[in-house]
C-alpha positions as CSV (number, residue, x, y, z in Angstrom):
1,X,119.8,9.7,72.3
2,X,120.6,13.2,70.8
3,X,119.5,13.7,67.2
4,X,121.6,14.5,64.9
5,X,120.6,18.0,63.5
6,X,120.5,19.2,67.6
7,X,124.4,19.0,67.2
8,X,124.2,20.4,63.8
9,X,122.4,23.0,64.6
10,X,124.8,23.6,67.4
11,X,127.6,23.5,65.3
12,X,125.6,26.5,63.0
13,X,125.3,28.5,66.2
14,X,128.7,28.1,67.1
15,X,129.8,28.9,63.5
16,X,127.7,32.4,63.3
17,X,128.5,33.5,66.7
18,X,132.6,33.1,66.0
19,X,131.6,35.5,62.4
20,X,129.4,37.8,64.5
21,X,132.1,38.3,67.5
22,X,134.8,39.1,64.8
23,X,132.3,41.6,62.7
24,X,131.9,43.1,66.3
25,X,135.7,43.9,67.8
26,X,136.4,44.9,63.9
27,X,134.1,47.2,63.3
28,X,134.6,48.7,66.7
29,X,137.9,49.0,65.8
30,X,137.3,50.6,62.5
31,X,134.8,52.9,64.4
32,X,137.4,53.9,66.9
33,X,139.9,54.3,64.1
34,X,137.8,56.7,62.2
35,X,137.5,58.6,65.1
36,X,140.7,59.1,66.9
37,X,141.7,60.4,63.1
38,X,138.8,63.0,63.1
39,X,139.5,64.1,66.4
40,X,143.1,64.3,66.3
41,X,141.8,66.5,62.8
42,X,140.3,68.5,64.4
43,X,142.4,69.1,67.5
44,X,145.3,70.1,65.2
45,X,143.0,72.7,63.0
46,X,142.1,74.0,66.1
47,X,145.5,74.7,67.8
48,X,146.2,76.1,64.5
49,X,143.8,78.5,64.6
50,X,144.2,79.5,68.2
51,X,147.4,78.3,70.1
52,X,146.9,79.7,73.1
53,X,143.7,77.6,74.0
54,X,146.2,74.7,73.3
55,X,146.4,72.9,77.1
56,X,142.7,73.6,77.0
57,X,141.7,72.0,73.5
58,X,144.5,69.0,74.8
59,X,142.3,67.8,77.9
60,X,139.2,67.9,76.5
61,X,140.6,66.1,73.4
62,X,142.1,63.3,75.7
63,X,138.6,63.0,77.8
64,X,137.0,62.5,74.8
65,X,139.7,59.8,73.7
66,X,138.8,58.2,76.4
67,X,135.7,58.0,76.0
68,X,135.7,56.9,72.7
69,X,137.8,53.8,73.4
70,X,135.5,53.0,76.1
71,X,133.0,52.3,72.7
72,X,135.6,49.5,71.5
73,X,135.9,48.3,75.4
74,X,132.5,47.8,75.8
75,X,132.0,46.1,71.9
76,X,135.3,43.7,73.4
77,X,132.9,42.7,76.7
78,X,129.7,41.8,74.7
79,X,132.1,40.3,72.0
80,X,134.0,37.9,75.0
81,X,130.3,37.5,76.6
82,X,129.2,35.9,73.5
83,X,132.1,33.7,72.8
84,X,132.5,32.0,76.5
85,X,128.9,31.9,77.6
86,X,126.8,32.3,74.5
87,X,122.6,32.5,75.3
88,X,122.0,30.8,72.4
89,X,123.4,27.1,73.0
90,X,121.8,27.1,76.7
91,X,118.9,27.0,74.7
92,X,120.1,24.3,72.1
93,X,120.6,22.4,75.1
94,X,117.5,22.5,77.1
95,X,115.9,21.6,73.7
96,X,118.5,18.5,73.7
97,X,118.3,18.2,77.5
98,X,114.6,19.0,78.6
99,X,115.2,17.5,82.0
């Protein structure tokens, strides 16, 4: 027979996970916000400044784009991990489930 607070407390874990997974894609989104705007800043002040290095300053500035949305792809994959195959029930149930 399971017991009662074994479901509840898998209900909790369930509960926290779904707030944890949407802290995590929105603050990777805020952090990739925040830094497409500083580096689109900075690209701009420095075409400004020297025009000429433009093509230059433009594919380093798209490498590093790149790389900084691979921060919110990565936060997506632990995020999905978390929701569809979550370590903490698996241990909920063996403590349900010991055999």
């Amino acid at each position: 027979m399971v017991d009662p607070s074994h479901i509840q407390v898998a209900a909790q874990i369930y509960g926290i996970t779904a707030i944890a997974v949407c802290v995590l894609v929105g603050l990777a989104a805020f952090g990739t916000a925040i830094g497409f705007a500083l580096l689109g800043g900075r690209f701009l002040d420095a075409v400004a400044r020297q025009p000429e290095l433009a093509p230059m300053l433009q594919v380093k500035m798209f490498i590093v784009a790149g790389l900084l949305d691979a921060i919110s792809m990565i936060a997506v994959a632990v995020a999905l991990l978390f929701t569809f195959n979550n370590p903490f029930v698996s241990a909920i149930l063996t403590m349900i489930n010991p055999s």
